[in-house]
C-alpha positions, 0 to 999 in steps of 0.5 A: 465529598469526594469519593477515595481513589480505591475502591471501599465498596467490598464488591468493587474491591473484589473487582479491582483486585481481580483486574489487576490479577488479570493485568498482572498475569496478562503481562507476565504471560505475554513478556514470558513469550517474548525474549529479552530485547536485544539492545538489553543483552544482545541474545535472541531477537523478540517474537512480537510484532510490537518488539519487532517493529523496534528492531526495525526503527520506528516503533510506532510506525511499523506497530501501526503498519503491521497492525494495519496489514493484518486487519485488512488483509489477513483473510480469503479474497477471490478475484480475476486478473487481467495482464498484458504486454508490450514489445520493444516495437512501440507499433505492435501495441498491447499484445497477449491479452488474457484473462485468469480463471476465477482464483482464490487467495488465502493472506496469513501474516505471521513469523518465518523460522527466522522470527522474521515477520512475513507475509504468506499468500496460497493461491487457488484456482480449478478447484485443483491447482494451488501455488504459494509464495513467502514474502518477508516484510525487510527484504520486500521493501514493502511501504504500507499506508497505516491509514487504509492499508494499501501497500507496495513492495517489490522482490527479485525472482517473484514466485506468481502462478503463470497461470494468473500473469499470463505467462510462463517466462522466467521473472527476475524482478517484480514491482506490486501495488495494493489499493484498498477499494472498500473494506471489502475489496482490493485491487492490484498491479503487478509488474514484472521484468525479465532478464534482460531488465525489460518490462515483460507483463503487466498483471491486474487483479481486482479482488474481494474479500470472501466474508466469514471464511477466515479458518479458525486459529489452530489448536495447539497441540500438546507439548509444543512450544506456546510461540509456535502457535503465535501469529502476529495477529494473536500477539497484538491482540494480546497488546490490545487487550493489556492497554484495555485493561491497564486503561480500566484499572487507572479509569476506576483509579481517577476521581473524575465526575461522571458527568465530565467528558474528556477534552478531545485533544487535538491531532496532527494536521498529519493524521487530521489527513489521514482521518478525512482520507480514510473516511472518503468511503463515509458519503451516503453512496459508496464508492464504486469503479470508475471506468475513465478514458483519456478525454476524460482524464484530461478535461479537468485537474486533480487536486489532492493530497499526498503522504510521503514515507522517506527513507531518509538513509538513500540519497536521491541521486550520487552527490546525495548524503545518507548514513550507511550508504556506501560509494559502489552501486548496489541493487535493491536487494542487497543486505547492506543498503536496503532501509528497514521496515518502518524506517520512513520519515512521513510528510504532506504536501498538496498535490495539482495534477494535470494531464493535457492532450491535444486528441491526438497522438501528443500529451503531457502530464504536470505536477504543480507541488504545494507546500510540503510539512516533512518529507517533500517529494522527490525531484523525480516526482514533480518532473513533466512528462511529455510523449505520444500516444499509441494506442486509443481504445476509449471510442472503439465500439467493438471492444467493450468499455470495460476492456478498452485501453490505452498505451502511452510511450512517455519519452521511451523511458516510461510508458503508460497504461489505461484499463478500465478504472485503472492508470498505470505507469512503469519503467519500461527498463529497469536501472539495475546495471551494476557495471553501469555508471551513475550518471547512466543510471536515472532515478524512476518511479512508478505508480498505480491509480484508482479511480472511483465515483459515487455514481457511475451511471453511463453519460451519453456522449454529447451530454451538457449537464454537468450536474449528471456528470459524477464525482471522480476522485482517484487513489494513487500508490508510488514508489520512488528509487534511486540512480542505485535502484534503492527504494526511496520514496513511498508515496499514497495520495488522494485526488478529487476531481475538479472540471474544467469550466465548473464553479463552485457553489457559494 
């Protein structure tokens, strides 16, 4: 016979009764938080990251962005950076190399005096010295891969300690990438420009998460305002915890054999993607940094897949349509133009990517493009590049392996940076000249790698066996803009490395 659909047993009554009290009051204090929903009434703006991400465009997308930043990053990490420079003189090579002083970092998420969601970091170092800066997720472009939470953004005179970008020049505009290496650990490139829109430092961080140091939430005082206290954190938590409990209560509802389990019900190929690469930490060996050279670099292909987060309201180049954009040129922090935070339109497309060097001064770099579901990459992205070497540090036997580099001049309009288990290539002049004409003003990108392996023992110089020879695979962050210096494209991807002259195993 089959059991009713409510509860007869008084014990189990008493139970569903008091869940439903629960969700009940769980709901009513969590709406009673909130204001009423714009489009409704047109008064306040809500205070909930969920409700946020609504005003921002896609729901879905900016609850699971936010969602995503504040799991990973929200915490204490300490690190070092390194930075450097480069003169227009393509002779004079990488100059005022340092490194930082040990620093740490507190990452808070939560709501500004405007219900604006931000992005707070208090630096630390010497025990003594202390900076902070506010980032407001809108007004910093910021593109966050939900996957495994690495993140981009950009923002105009950046508020960064001298101390720790090696150099006290004022800064007019700033491009940062954020890879997430482990669960517990970070890496990051910061570039930054100067007033005459040239590149003037480069800034690499390498981070990891100081374990049970989080500070307890505060407490909150008496007769203050419950949304005071309220992070971003605290309001999904609440969201959580409401699903859990409506979950509950229709589970116990559903008259379902115990011994039945659920179909699986199929995902996307899109987040099928995101699942295989989130679980590229999952081997019996973690991941560890992986230091490459350029013959390295250029012995093999790379073959992976790449996420493409597309403003679909910035047209790529002048002739391009988009809603909402206007005829004159504008900058990337202009109000009118700038895309909201979650409004990207997603697609995959499979990526091979070969650099080819001659040991000499001469090299370029191929994308071949596969098929793209939903958003494609940029024409920008898919381009050769061709350019000279300039400097070749990864046979120097006076300078360590961790510290050699390599500068790479891509036609003078881009350059490129080997350091460590870091590649790195920016614009090396920014096109953000409003007297400018369209056809002067190119489209650029620019992008952060990672690479890592499984074994990162040394190989001898000479070694045959390609069964010692590691597994390299790469983890690569870029940002696509337009003629207009527009944000157009976000764009995470994953490679694996594949040998020249390397079969597979049948």
């Amino acid at each position: 016979m089959n059991e009713p659909l409510y509860p007869t047993n008084t014990f189990q009554r008493s139970l569903f009764l008091l869940s439903a009290a629960c969700c009940l009051v769980s709901i009513s204090s969590f709406t009673n938080l909130i204001p009423p929903q714009q489009q409704n009434n047109g008064k306040a703006k809500g205070s909930s990251a969920l409700e946020m991400s609504s005003e921002f465009g896609q729901d879905d997308q900016a609850a699971e962005a936010i969602r995503s930043l504040c799991d990973f990053h929200e915490g204490q990490w300490e690190g070092t950076a390194t930075s450097f420079s480069i003169t227009p003189d393509v002779a004079a090579g990488i100059v005022k190399r340092e490194t930082s002083p040990k620093f740490k970092v507190g990452v808070k998420l939560g709501l500004d005096e405007n219900r604006q969601l931000s992005l707070t970091e208090t630096f630390e170092w010497n025990d003594d010295n202390f900076s902070s800066r506010l980032l407001l997720l809108n007004d910093c472009n910021m593109d966050v891969d939900s996957v495994d939470a690495s993140y981009s953004l950009d923002s105009s005179l950046p508020d960064f300690p001298a101390r720790i970008a090696g150099t006290d020049k004022l800064i007019q505009f700033g491009i940062e990438h954020c890879i997430a290496a482990s669960n517990d650990r970070r890496t990051k490139c910061f570039a930054f420009y100067g007033l005459d829109q040239s590149l003037q430092r480069i800034v690499v961080t390498d981070e990891n998460r100081i374990k049970d140091s989080a500070p307890p939430p505060p407490a909150p005082s008496k007769g203050a305002p419950p949304n005071d206290q309220l992070t971003a954190r605290d309001l999904l938590e609440m969201e959580s915890d409401i699903d859990r409990l409506v979950e509950k209560i229709t589970g116990n509802m559903e008259n379902k054999p115990s011994s039945s389990s659920p179909t699986p019900v199929p995902s996307s190929p899109l987040e099928q993607l995101g699942n295989s690469m989130s679980s590229k930490d999952d081997g019996s060996k973690p991941l560890a940094s992986h230091d490459i050279s350029l013959l390295e670099l250029s012995s093999g292909v790379w073959l992976g897949d790449a996420i493409i987060r597309d403003q679909p309201t910035v047209p790529e180049s002048p002739g391009g349509r988009g809603r909402g954009f206007g005829s004159s040129g504008a900058t990337p922090t202009s109000d009118s133009t700038k895309a909201a935070f979650g409004s990207w339109e997603v697609g995959v497309q499979k990526i091979a990517w070969r650099w080819m060097w001659n040991f000499g001064e001469e090299i370029r770099q191929v994308v071949d493009n596969g098929k793209a579901m939903g958003a494609s990459l940029a024409k920008t992205m898919t381009k050769s590049l061709g350019g000279n070497v300039c400097v070749n540090e990864g046979l120097s036997r006076r300078i360590p392996k961790d510290q050699r580099m390599v500068y790479i001049d891509w036609s003078g309009d881009m350059v490129g940076f080997l350091s460590g288990p870091v590649s790195i290539q920016v614009p090396r002049y920014l096109n953000f000249d409003k007297e400018a004409t369209k056809d002067l003003n190119k489209p650029f990108f620019t992008e952060f790698c990672l690479y890592q392996s499984e074994d990162d023992a040394p190989v001898e110089i000479g070694e045959l066996d390609e069964a010692k020879l590691p597994e390299v695979c790469c983890s690569k962050l870029s940002r696509v803009y337009n003629y207009a210096g527009q944000l157009k494209q976000g764009i995470s991807s994953f490679y694996t490395f594949k040998r020249f002259g390397m079969e597979e195993d049948n």
